[in-house]
C-alpha positions as CSV (number, residue, x, y, z in Angstrom):
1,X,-93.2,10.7,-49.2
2,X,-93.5,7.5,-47.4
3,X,-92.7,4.5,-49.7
4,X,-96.4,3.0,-49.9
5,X,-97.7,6.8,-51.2
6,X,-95.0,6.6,-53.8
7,X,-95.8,3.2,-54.8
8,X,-99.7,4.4,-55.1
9,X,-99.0,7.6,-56.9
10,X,-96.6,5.9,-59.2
11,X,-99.1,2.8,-60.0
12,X,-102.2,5.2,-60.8
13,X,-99.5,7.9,-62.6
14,X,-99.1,4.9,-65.1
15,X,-102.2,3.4,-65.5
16,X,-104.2,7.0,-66.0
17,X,-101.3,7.6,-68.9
18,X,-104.0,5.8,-70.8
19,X,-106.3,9.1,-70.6
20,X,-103.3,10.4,-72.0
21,X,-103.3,7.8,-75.0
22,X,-107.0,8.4,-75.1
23,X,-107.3,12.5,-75.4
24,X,-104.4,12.1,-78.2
25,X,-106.3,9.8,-80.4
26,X,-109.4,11.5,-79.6
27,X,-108.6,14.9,-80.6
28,X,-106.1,14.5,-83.2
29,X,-108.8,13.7,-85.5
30,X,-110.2,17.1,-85.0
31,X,-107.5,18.6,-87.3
32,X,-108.1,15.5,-89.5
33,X,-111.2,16.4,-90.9
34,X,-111.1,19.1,-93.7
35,X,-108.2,16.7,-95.1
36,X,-109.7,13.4,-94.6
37,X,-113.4,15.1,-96.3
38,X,-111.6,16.3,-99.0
39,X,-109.2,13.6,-100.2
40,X,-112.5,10.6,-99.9
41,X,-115.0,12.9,-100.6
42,X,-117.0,12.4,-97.6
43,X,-120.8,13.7,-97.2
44,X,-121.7,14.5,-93.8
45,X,-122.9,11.3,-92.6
46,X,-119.8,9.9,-93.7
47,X,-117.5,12.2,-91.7
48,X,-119.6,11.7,-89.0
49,X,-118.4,8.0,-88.9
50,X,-115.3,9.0,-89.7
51,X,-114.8,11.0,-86.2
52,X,-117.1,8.8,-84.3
53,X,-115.9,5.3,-85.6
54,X,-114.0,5.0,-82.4
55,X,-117.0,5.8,-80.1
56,X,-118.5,2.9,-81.8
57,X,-115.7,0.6,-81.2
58,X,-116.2,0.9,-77.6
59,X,-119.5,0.1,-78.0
60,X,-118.3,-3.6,-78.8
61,X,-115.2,-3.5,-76.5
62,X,-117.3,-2.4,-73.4
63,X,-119.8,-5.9,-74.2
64,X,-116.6,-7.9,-73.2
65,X,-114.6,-5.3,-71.1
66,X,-116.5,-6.4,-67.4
67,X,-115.6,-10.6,-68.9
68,X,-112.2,-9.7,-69.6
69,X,-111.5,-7.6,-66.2
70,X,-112.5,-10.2,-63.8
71,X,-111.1,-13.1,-66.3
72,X,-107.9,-11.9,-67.5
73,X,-107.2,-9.3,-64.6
74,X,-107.1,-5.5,-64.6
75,X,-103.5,-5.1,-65.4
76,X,-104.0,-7.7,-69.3
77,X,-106.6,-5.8,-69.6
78,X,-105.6,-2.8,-70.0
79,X,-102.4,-3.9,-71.7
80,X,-104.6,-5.4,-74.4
81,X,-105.9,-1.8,-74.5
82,X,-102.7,-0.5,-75.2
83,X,-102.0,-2.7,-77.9
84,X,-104.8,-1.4,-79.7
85,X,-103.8,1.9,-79.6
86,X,-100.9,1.3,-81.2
87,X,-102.0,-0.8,-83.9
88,X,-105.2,1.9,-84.7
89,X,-102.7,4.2,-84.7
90,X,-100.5,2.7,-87.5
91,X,-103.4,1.6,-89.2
92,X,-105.3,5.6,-89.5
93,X,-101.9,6.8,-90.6
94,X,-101.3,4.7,-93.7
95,X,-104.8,4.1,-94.2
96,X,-105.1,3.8,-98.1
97,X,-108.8,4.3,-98.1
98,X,-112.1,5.3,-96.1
99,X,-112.8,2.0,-95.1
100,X,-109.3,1.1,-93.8
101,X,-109.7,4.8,-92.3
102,X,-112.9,3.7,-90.3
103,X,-111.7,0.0,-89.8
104,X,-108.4,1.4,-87.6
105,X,-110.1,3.9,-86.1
106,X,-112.9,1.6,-85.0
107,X,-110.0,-0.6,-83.8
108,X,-108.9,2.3,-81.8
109,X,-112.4,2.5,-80.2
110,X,-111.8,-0.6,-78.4
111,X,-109.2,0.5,-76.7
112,X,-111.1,3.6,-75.1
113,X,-113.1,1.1,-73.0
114,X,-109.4,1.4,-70.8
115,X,-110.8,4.3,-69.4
116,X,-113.4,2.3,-67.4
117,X,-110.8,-0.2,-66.7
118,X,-108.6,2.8,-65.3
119,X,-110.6,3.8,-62.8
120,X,-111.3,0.8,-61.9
121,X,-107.8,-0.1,-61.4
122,X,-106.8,3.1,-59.7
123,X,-109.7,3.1,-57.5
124,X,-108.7,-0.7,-55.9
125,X,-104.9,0.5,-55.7
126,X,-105.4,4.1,-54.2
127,X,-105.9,4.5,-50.3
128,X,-109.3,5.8,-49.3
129,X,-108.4,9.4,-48.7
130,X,-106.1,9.8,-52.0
131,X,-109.1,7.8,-54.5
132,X,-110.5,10.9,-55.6
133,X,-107.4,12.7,-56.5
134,X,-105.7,9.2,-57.7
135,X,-109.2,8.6,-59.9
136,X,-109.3,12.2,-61.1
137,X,-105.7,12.0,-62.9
138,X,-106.9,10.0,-65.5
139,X,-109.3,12.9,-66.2
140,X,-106.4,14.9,-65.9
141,X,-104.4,13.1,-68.4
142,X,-107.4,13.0,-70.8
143,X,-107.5,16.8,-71.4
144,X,-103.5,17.1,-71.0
145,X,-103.7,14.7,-74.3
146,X,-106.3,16.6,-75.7
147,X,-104.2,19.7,-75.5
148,X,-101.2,17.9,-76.8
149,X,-103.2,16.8,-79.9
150,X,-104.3,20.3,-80.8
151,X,-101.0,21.6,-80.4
152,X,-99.5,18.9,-82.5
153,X,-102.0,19.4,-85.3
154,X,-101.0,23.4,-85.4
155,X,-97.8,22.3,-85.3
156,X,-98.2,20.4,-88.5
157,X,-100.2,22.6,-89.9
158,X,-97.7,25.3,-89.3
159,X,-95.3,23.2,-91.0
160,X,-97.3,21.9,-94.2
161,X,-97.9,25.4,-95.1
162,X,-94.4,26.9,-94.4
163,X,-93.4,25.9,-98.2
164,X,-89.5,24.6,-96.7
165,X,-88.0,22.2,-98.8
166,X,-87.8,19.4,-96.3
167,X,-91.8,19.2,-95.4
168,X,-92.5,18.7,-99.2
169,X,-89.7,16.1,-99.0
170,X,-91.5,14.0,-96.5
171,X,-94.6,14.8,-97.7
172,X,-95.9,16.7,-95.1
173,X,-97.8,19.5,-97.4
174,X,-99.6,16.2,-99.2
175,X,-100.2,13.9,-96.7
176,X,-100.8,16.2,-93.5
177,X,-103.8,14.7,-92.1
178,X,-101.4,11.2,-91.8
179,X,-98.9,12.6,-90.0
180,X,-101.5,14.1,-87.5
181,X,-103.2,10.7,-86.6
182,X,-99.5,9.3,-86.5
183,X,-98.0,11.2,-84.1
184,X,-99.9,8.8,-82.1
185,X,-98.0,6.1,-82.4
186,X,-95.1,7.3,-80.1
187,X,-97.8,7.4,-76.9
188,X,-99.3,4.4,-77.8
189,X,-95.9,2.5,-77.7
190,X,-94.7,4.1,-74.6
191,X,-97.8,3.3,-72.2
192,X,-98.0,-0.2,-73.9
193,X,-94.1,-0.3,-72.2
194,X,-94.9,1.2,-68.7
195,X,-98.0,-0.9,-68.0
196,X,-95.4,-4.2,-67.3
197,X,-94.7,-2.4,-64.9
198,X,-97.5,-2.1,-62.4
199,X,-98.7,-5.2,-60.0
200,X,-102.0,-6.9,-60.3
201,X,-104.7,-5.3,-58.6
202,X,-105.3,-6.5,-55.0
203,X,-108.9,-6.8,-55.4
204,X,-108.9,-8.8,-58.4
205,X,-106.1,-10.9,-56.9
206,X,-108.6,-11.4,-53.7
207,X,-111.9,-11.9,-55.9
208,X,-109.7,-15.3,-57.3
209,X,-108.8,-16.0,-54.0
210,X,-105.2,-15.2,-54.1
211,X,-105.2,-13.6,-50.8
212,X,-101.8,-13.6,-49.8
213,X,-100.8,-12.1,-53.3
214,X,-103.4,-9.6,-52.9
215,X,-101.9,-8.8,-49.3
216,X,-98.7,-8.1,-50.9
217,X,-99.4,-5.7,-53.6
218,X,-101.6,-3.9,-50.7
219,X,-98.8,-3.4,-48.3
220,X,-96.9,-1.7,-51.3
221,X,-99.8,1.3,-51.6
222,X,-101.0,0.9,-47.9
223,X,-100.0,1.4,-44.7
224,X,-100.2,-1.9,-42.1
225,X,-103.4,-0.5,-40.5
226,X,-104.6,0.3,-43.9
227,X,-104.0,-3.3,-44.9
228,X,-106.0,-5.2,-41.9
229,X,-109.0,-3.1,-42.6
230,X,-109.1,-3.9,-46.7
231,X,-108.6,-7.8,-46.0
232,X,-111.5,-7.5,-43.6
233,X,-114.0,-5.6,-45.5
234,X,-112.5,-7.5,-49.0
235,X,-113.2,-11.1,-47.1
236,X,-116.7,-10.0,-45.7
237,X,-117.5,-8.3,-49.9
238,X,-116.4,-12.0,-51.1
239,X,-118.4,-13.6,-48.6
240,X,-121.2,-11.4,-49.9
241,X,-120.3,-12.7,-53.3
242,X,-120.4,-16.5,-52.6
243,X,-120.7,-18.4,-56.1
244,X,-122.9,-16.1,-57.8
245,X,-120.3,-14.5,-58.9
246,X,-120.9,-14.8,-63.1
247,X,-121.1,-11.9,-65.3
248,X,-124.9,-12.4,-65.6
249,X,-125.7,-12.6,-61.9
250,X,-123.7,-9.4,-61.3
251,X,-125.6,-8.2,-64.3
252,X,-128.3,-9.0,-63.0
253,X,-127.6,-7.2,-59.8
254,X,-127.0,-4.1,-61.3
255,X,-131.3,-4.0,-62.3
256,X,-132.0,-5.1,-58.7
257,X,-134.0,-3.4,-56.1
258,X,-131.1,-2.7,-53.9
259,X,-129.3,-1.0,-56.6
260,X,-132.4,1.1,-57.5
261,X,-131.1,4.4,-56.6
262,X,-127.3,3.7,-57.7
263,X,-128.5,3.0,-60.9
264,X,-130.4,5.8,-61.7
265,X,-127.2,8.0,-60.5
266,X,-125.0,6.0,-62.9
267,X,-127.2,5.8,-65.7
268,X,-128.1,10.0,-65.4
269,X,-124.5,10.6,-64.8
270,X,-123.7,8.0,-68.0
271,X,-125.9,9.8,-70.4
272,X,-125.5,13.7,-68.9
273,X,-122.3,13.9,-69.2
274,X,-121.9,13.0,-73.1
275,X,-125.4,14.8,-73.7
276,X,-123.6,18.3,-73.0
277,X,-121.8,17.9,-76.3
278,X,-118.4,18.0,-75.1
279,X,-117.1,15.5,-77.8
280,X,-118.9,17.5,-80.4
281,X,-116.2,20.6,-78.9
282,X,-113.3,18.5,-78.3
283,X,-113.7,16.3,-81.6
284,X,-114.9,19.5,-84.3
285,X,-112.9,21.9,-82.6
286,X,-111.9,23.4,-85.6
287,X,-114.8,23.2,-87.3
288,X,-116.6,24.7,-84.5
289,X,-114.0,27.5,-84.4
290,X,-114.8,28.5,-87.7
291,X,-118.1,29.1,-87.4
292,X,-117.4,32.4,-85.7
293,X,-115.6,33.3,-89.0
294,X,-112.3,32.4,-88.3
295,X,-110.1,31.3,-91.3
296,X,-108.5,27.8,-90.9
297,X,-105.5,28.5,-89.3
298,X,-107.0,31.0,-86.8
299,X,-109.1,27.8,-86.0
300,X,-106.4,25.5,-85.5
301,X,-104.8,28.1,-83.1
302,X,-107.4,29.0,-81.0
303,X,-108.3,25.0,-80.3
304,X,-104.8,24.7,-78.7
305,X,-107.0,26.9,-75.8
306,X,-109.5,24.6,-75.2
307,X,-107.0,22.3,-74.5
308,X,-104.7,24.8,-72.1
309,X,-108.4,25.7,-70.5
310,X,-109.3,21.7,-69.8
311,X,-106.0,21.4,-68.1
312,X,-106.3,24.4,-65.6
313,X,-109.8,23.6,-64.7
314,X,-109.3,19.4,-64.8
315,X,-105.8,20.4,-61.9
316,X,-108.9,22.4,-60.1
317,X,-110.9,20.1,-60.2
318,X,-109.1,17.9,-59.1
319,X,-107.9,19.8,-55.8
320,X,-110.9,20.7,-54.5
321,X,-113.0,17.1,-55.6
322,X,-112.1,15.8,-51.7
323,X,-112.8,19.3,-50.0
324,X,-115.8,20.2,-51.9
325,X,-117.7,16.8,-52.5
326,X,-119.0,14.7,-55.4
327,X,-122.1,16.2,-55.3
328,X,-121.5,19.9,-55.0
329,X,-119.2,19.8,-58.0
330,X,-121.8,17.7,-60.0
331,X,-125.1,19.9,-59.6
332,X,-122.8,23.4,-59.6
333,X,-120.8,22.0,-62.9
334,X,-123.9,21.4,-64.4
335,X,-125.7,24.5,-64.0
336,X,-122.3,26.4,-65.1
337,X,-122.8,24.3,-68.5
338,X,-126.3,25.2,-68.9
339,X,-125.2,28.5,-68.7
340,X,-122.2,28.2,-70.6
341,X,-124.4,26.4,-73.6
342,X,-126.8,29.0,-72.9
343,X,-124.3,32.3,-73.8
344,X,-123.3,30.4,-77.6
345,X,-127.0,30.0,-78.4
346,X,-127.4,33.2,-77.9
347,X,-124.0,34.7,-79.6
348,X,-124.8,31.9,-82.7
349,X,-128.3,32.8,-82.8
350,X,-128.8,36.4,-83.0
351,X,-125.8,36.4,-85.7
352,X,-126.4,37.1,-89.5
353,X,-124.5,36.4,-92.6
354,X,-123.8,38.4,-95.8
355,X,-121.0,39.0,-98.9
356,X,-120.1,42.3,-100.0
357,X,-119.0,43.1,-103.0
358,X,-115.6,43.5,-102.4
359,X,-115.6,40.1,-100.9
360,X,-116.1,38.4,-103.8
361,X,-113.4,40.1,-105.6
362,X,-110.9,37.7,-103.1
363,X,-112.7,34.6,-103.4
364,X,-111.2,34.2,-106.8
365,X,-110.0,30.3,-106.3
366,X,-113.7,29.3,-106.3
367,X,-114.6,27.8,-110.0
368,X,-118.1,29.3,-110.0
369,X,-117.0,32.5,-108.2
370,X,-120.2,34.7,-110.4
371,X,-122.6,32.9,-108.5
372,X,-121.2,34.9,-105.4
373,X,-123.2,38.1,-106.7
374,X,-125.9,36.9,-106.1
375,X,-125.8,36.8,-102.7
376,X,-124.3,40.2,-102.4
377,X,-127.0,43.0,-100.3
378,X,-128.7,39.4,-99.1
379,X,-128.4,39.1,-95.4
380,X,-129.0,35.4,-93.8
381,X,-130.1,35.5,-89.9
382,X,-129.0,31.6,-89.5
383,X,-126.0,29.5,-90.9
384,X,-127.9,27.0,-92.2
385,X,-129.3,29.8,-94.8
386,X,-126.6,31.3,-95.9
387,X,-125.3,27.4,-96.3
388,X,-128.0,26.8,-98.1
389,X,-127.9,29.9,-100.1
390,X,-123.9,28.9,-100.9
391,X,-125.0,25.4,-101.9
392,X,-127.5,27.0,-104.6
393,X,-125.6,29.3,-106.2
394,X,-122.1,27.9,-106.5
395,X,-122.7,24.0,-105.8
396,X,-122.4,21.9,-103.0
397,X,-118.6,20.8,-103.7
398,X,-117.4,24.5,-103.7
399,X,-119.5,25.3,-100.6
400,X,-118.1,22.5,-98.7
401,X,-114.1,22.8,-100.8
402,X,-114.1,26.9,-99.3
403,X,-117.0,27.1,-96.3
404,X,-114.1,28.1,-93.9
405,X,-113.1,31.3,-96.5
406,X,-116.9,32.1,-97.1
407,X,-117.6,31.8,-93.4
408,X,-114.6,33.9,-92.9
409,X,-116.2,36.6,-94.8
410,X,-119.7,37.0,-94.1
411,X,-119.9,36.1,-90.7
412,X,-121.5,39.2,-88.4
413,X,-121.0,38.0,-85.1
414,X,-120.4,38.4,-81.5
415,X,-117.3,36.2,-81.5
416,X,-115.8,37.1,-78.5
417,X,-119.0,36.6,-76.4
418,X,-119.2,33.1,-78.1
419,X,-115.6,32.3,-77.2
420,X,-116.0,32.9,-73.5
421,X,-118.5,30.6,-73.4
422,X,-117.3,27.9,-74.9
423,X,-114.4,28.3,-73.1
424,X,-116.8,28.3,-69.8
425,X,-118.7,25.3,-71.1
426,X,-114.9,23.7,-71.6
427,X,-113.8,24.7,-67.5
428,X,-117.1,23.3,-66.5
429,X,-117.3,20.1,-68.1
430,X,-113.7,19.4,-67.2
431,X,-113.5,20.5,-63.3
432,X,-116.5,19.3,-62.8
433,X,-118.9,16.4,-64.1
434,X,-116.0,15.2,-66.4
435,X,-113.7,14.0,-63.8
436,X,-116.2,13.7,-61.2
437,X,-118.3,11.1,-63.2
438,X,-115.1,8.2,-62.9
439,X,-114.4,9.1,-59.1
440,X,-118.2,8.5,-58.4
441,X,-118.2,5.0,-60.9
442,X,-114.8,3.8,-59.1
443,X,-116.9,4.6,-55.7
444,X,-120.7,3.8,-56.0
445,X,-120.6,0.1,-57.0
446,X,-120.1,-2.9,-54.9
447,X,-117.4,-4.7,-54.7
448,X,-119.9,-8.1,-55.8
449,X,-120.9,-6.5,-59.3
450,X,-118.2,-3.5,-60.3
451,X,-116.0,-5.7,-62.6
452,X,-119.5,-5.7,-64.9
453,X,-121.2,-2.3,-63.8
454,X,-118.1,-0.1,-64.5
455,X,-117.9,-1.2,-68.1
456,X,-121.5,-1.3,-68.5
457,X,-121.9,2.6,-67.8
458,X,-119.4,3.3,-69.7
459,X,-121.1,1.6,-72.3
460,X,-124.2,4.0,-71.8
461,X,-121.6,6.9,-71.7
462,X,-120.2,5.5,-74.9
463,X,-123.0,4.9,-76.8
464,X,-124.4,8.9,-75.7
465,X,-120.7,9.7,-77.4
466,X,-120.8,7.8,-80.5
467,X,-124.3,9.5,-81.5
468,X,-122.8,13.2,-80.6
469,X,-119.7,12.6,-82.5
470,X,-121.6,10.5,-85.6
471,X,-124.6,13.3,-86.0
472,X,-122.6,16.3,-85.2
473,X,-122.3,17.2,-88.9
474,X,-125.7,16.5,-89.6
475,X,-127.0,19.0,-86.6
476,X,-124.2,21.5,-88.0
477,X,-126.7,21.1,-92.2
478,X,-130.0,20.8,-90.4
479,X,-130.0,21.9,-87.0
480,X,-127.5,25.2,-87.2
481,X,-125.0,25.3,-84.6
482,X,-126.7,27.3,-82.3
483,X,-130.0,24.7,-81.6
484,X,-127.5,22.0,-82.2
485,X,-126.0,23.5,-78.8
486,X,-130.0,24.1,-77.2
487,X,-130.5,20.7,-77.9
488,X,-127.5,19.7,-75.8
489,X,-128.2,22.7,-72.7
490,X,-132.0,21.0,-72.5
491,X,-130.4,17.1,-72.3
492,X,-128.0,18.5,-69.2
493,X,-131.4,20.3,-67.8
494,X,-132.6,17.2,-67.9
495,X,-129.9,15.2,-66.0
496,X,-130.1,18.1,-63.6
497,X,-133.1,17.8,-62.2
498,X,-133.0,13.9,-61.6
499,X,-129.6,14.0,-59.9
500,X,-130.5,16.8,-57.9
501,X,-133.0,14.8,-56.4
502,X,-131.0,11.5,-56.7
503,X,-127.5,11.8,-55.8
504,X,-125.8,11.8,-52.7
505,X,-122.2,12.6,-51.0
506,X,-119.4,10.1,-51.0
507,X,-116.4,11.8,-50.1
508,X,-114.5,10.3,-47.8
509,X,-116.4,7.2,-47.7
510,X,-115.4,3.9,-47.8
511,X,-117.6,1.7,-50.5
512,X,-119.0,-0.4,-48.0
513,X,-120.5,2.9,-46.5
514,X,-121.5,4.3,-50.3
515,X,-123.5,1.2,-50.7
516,X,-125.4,2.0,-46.8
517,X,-125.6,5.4,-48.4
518,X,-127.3,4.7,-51.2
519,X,-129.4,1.9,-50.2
520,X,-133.6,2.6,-50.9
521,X,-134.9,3.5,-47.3
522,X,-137.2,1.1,-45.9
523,X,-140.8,2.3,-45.6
């Protein structure tokens, strides 16, 4: 591999080890929850923070993120990023109480705005023809770190409940949910490391008129032909820019007539591709997982698949994203989801829900274990009655304490039909619109306005997130699980039909000609 590939692949390997960082603090917290709900007592609402305090952290990053990218530089950037990580992660280990809890893991949030950043990076290091696949590894790391998280937390699990002498001697049995969210740590301190080691981006270096520093780090991830063309079309994109270069003028820009149909591309593709629910999945796995009736640790186990599933279909994905197209993947992926969404509404909705007799002779840990009898011969057609009917007969806090053992028990349903598709939604989502989404951000937007409008639809994506992840467990009470998924099949319908109609090819493009591409035609 010639010297300047190397250099590219090498640059973008490190940078996108932040998807890495990300899909491990993400998901970790997935294994997190029973613990964390039992030891503060958390109602609904509450854990719903308690998940999504990170999603809202980004919320606050990505309002400085565009300031600090075309101020500090790509590369502090994201190193600040990294430093976050590592203190969240310290912080949600130890945390002595709910608000430390939510304060650390809010901290985290800020650092997920480095996914914006990433792409960014990656797509004004990578030559033309490698910026998909170069872009796409960072979705690639994402659901490798998601599938390391789930692992880990079987792991521990494994290990809390083995009853060996040494797990109770580091408290592993007691403080489980800790050493889940501080496995982190380790990740967080090795990308903080590697990221010294990757130049400045060129663009950024050209944008403050460094041109000769910018012409170097080119010639390391370019070849000389390569080079003559970027300084060309980079000098002509700063003409462009002149001195109305400020965050608000490119903000500005973003809303402008020009940028009509690019913005309703982003902002579709912003809210679409958190509206499918996939945090909901990825961030409840095991919660999810146990509404088919699975006991704990069956749960745990069978979310190390959605992890081994993201990771085939993401390395798909991402070797067909330059042969296929953008928007091939992006209307096909979404129809597959609708699909996908469309076989668990239909495997949660026509199941139903009883206790027999004998069941109740098992259950004996639960303090008001009599009121069990009188739900045996009852049959519930939803979860959210037989929830209900738990709630009113043996009390909220035993309902809540044993809902995976209760589920486990009266649970008359079709799970393998639901598995498939959730493991369909899971290939979609990520060999489709989930990678594809950062290759199209890192390609639509000009060179004059993409330090701000990067971060700012990622903001959009971010904000779609942090209401998934926060209300999750408030659909899961009121909603039931399988309109909860409806709900998110009709929001990707939605997105559908307007990028259908929208969105056009960029492969192989350069941005100048994305920008020609999507320009409004002149009547």
């Amino acid at each position: 591999m010639a010297s300047h590939k190397s250099n590219a692949f090498t640059y973008a390997t490190i940078v996108a080890m932040g998807g890495f960082v990300f899909g491990i603090d993400a998901a970790l917290i997935s294994g997190a929850v029973g613990f964390i709900t039992e030891e503060f007592g958390l109602t609904d609402i509450q854990l719903g923070f308690a998940v999504g305090a990170s999603a809202w952290g980004v919320l606050l990053a990505l309002l400085f993120v565009g300031y600090a990218c075309n101020k500090l530089g790509r590369k502090r950037a994201l190193q600040i990023s990294a430093a976050f990580y590592l203190i969240s992660a310290i912080g949600s280990a130890f945390a002595p109480n709910y608000t430390i809890l939510i304060a650390s893991r809010f901290l985290g949030g800020l650092a997920f705005s480095s996914i914006s950043m990433a792409s960014m990076y990656i797509g004004e290091i990578a030559p033309p023809k490698w910026r998909g696949k170069l872009v796409s590894m960072i979705q690639i790391n994402i659901v490798v770190g998601l599938s390391a998280a789930y692992f880990i937390n079987y792991w521990i699990q494994s290990l809390a409940t083995s009853g060996t002498e040494w797990v109770s001697a580091v408290n592993l049995d007691t403080d489980t949910w800790r050493w889940m969210l501080g496995s982190e740590i380790l990740f967080a301190a090795l990308w903080f490391t590697l990221l010294f080691f990757i130049p400045r981006s060129p663009m950024w270096l050209a944008l403050q008129n460094r041109i000769e520093e910018s012409k170097m780090v080119m010639y390391k991830v370019l070849t000389e032909n390569e080079v003559t063309v970027q300084i060309a079309q980079m000098k002509e994109a700063i003409a462009s820019v002149g001195e109305n270069n400020s965050s608000l003028a490119q903000l500005k820009e973003i809303f402008s007539k020009p940028m009509r149909i690019t913005f309703i591309i982003a902002i579709t593709l912003a809210i679409a591709q958190q509206a499918t629910g996939i945090n909901a999945i990825l961030f409840y796995a095991p919660t999810v997982f146990e509404q088919l009736g699975m006991g704990t640790d069956a749960a745990f186990a069978q979310s190390i698949w959605l992890g081994v599933i993201g990771v085939v279909f993401t390395i798909l994905g991402l070797l067909v994203v330059d042969k296929v197209g953008r928007r091939p993947m992006i209307i096909g992926g979404m129809v597959w989801i609708i699909f996908s969404l469309g076989i668990c509404f239909y495997g949660f909705n026509t199941a139903t829900y009883s206790i027999s007799k004998e069941d109740t002779t098992e259950l004996v840990d639960i303090s008001n274990v009599a009121g069990l009898h009188n739900l045996v011969g009852q049959s519930y057609k939803s979860d959210i009655e037989f929830k209900q009917a738990l709630i009113d007969n043996i009390g909220a806090e035993d309902a809540k304490k044993y809902s995976s053992a209760l589920m486990q028990k009266a649970a008359n349903i079709n799970g393998l039909l639901i598995l498939i598709g959730i493991l369909s939604f899971i290939a979609a989502f990520q060999s489709t619109i989930g990678p594809v989404m950062w290759v199209l951000f890192s390609e639509i937007f000009p060179i004059s306005n993409r330090g701000i409008a990067i971060p700012f639809f990622t903001l959009i994506t971010s904000l779609t997130s942090s209401f998934v992840q926060t209300f999750f467990p408030w659909q899961l009470s009121n909603m039931g699980i399988s309109y909860t998924l409806l709900f998110y099949a009709s929001a990707v319908a939605i997105g559908l039909v307007i990028l259908f109609i929208y969105l056009k090819e960029t492969k192989n493009l350069t941005i100048e000609e994305v920008q020609l591409a999507l320009a409004p035609k002149k009547k």
